[in-house]
C-alpha positions in Angstrom: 0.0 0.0 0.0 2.7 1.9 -0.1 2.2 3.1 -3.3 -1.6 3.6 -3.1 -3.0 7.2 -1.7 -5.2 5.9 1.2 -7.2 7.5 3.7 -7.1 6.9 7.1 -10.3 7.5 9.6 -8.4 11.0 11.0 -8.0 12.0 7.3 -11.4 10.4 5.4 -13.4 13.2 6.8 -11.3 15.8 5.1 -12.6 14.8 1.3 -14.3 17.7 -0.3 -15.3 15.4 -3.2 -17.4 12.2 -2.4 -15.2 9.0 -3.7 -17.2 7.2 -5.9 -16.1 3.6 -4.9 -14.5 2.8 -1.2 -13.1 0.6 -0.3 -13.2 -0.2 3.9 -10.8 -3.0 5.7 -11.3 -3.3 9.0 -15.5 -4.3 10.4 -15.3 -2.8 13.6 -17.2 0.3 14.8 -14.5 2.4 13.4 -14.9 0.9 9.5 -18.7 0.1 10.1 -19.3 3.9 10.4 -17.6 4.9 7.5 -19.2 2.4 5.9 -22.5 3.3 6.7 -21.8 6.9 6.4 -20.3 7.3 2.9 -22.5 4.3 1.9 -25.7 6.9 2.9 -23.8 9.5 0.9 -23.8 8.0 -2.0 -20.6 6.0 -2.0 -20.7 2.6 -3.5 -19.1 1.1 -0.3 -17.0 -2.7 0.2 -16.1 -3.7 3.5 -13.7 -6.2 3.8 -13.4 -8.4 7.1 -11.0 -10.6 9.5 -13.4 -12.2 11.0 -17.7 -14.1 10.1 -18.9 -11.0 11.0 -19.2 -7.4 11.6 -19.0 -5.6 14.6 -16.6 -8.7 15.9 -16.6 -7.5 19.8 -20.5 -6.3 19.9 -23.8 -8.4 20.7 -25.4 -10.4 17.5 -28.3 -8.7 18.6 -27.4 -5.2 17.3 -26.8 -6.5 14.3 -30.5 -7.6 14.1 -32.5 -5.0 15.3 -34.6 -2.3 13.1 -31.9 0.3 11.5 -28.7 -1.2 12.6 -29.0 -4.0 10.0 -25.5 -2.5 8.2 -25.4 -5.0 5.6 -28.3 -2.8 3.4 -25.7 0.2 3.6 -23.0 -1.9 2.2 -22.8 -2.7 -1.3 -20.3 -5.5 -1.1 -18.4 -7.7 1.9 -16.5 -10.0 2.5 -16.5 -11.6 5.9 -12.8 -13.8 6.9 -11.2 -12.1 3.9 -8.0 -14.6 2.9 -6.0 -12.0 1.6 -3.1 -9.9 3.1 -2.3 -6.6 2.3 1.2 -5.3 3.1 0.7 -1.9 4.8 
């Protein structure tokens, strides 16, 4: 990644220009809200995972109930991602 201009979640809320495609690694509350948020601004949003789920640490539960179901804000994810990416 050295050579790729990322964001980090300090710097993301800096843009002026909404990206068009993100792409998120990391599911826990810090990448599930950027998810969510750019996904609501009209971001086409993937969120790529460690581990079955998001939101790891938190109840199953939240992930259930009424407007917390983050997986309609997501356009695509990939839960126990395989892949290593050499920061």
């Amino acid at each position: 990644m050295s050579s790729v201009d990322y964001l980090t979640y300090e710097t993301l809320w800096g843009l002026e220009v909404l990206p068009e495609h993100m792409l998120v690694i990391g599911a826990g509350p810090i990448g599930c809200e950027m998810s969510q948020a750019f996904r609501r601004l009209g971001a086409r949003v993937t969120l790529i995972a460690s581990q079955d789920r998001v939101l790891p640490r938190d109840d199953v539960q939240i992930l259930t109930d009424g407007d917390n179901d983050l997986e309609r804000y997501i356009n695509e994810y990939f839960p126990e991602a395989e892949h290593t990416i050499d920061v």
